[in-house]
C-alpha positions in Angstrom: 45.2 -31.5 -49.6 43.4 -33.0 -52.5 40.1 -33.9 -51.1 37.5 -32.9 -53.3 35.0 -33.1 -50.7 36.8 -30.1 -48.7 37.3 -26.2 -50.2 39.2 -24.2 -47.9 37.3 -20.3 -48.4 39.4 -18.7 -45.8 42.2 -18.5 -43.6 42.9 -15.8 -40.9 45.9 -15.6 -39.0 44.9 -15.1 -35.2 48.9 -15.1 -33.5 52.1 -15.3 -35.0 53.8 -15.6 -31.7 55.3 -19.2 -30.7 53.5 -21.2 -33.0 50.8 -20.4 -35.7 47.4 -20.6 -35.0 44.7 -19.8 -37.5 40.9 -19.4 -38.1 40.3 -21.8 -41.4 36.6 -21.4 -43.0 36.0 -24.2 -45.2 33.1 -26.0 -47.2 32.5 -29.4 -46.5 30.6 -31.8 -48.6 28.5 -34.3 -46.8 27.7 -38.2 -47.1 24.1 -36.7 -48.0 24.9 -34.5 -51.0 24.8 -31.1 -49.1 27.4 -28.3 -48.2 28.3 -27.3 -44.8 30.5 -24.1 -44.3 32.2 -24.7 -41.1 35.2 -22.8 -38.9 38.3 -24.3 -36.8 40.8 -22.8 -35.1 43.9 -24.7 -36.2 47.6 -24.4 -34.2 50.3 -25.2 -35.8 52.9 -25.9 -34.4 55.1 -28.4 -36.8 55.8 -32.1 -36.0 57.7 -33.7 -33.6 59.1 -37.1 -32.2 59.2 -39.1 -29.3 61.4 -42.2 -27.5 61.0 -44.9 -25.7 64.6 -45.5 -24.0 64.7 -48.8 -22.5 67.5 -51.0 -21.2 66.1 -55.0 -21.6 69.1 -56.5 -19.5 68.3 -54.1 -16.6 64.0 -53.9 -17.3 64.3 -50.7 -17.0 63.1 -47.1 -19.1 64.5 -43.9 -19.2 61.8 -41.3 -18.8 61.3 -37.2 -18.3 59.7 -35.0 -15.7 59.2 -31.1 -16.4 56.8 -28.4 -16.2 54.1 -27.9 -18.9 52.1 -25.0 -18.1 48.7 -26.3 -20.3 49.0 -29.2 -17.8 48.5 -27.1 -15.1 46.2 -24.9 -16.2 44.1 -28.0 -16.6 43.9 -29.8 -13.4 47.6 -30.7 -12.6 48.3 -29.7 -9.2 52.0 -29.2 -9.6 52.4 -28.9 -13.3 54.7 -31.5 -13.4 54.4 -34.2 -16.5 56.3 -37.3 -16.6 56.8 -37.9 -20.2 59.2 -39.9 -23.0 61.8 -37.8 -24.2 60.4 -36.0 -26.9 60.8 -32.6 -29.2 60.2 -30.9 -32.4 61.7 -31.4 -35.4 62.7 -28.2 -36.2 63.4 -28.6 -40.0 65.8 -32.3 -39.3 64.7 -35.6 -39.9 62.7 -37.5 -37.3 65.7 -40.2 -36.7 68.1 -36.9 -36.5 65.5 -35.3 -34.4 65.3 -37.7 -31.7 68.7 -39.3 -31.4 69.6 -35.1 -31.0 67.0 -34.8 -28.5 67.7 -37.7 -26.3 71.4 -36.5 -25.9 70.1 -33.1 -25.0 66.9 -34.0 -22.7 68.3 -37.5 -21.1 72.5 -37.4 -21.7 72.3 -40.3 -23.3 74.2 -40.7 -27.0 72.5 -43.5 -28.5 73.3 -44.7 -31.7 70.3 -46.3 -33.4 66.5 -46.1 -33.4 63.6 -48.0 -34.3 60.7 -45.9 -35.8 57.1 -48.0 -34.5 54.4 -45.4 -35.5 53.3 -42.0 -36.5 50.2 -40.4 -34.0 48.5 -37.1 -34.5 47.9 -36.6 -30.9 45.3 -33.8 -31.0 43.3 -34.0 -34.5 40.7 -32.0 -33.4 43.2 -28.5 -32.9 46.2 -29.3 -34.0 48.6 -30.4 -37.3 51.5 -31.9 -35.0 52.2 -35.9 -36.1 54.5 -37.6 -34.1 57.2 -39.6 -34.8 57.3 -42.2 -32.0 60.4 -44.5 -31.8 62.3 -47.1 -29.2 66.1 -47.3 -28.8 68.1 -49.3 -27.0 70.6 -47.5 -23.9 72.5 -48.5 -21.4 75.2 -47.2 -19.0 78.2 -47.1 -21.5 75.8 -44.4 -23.4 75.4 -42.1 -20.7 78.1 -38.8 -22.0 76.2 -35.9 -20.0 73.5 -35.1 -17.3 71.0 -34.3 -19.3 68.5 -32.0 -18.6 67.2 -30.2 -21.5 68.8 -26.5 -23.1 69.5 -23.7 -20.7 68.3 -21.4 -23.9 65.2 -23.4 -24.3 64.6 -23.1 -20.7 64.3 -26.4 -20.1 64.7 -27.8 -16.6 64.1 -31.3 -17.0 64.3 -34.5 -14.7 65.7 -37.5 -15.7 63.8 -41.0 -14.6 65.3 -44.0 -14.7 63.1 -46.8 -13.5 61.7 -50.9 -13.7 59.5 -50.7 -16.8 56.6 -52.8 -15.0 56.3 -49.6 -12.4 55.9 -47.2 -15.2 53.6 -49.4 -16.8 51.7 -49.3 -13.4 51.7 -45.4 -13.6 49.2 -45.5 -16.2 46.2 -47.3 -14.0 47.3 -44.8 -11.1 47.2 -41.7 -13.0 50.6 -40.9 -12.5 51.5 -40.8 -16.4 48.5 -39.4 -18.6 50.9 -38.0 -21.2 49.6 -39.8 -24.4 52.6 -40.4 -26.5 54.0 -42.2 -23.4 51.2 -44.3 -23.1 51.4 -45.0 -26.4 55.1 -46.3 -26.1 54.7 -48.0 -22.8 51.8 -50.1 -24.3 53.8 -50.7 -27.1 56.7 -52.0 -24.9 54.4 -54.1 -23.3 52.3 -55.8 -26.3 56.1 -56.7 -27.9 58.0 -57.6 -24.7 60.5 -54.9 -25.1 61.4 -54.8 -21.5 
């Protein structure tokens, strides 16, 4: 935070309660010379990372299904997203992060991962950057079920399926989660799958 064109004046703490969410008043120098005070609500709610599990001798993907409640309060008739695997950092490393994640959400123990980009997926309202990676699964990795943490209260549903009808799912509709756009198109453009 060492832009000279940016004074932060303020910053007001509106809930403490999952995640931090704050009114920021700050000064803003414009292109033309002149200061603009303006005001943002800002959540923050740390960073995260995201996979891309996919099997290229089989063409297929490993992706999630579960609830997510802003979803549905925003059109989704059933609430249900189909997603990568994904989670929050919580303090680890992004590699640690997801390899730990994938076990949990998916059952799948994999070993190695390739990091392909960082993606703030919200600018506008929120701090998050994700950590998007790929990785490389197949039967032999599979230790568990899957299916997220009973004291997370996840309830999550494991997808395995052809790569070329999840890519589909995008056109249709069916997947509008943007960090697994962002992967699918990725596995496309590099003939991952």
């Amino acid at each position: 935070m060492n832009n000279p064109n940016i004074k932060i004046q303020q910053t007001d703490l509106l809930s403490d309660d999952w995640y931090l969410l704050n009114k920021v008043t700050f000064d803003f120098l414009r292109k033309d010379g002149k200061w603009v005070t303006q005001k943002r609500e800002v959540y923050n709610r740390g960073n995260g990372a995201g996979i891309l599990l996919y099997n290229k001798e089989q063409k297929t993907i490993i992706l999630t299904r579960q609830f997510r409640l802003p979803a549905y309060l925003n059109g989704s008739e059933t609430g249900m997203v189909i997603e990568v695997c994904a989670g929050m950092l919580d303090q680890d490393h992004p590699e640690q992060c997801i390899i730990r994640e994938t076990e949990e959400e998916t059952g799948y123990r994999i070993k190695s991962v390739q990091k392909i980009m960082e993606a703030y997926m919200s600018p506008g309202a929120i701090t998050e950057i994700l950590h998007l990676f790929i990785g490389e699964y197949d039967a032999s990795m599979k230790v568990h079920d899957g299916g997220g943490l009973e004291h997370e209260q996840e309830e999550i549903e494991i997808i395995e399926m052809i790569f070329y009808d999840a890519y589909q799912m995008i056109a249709t509709g069916e997947i509008k989660d943007a960090k697994t756009i962002l992967l699918l198109q990725y596995a496309k453009i590099n003939n991952l799958v």
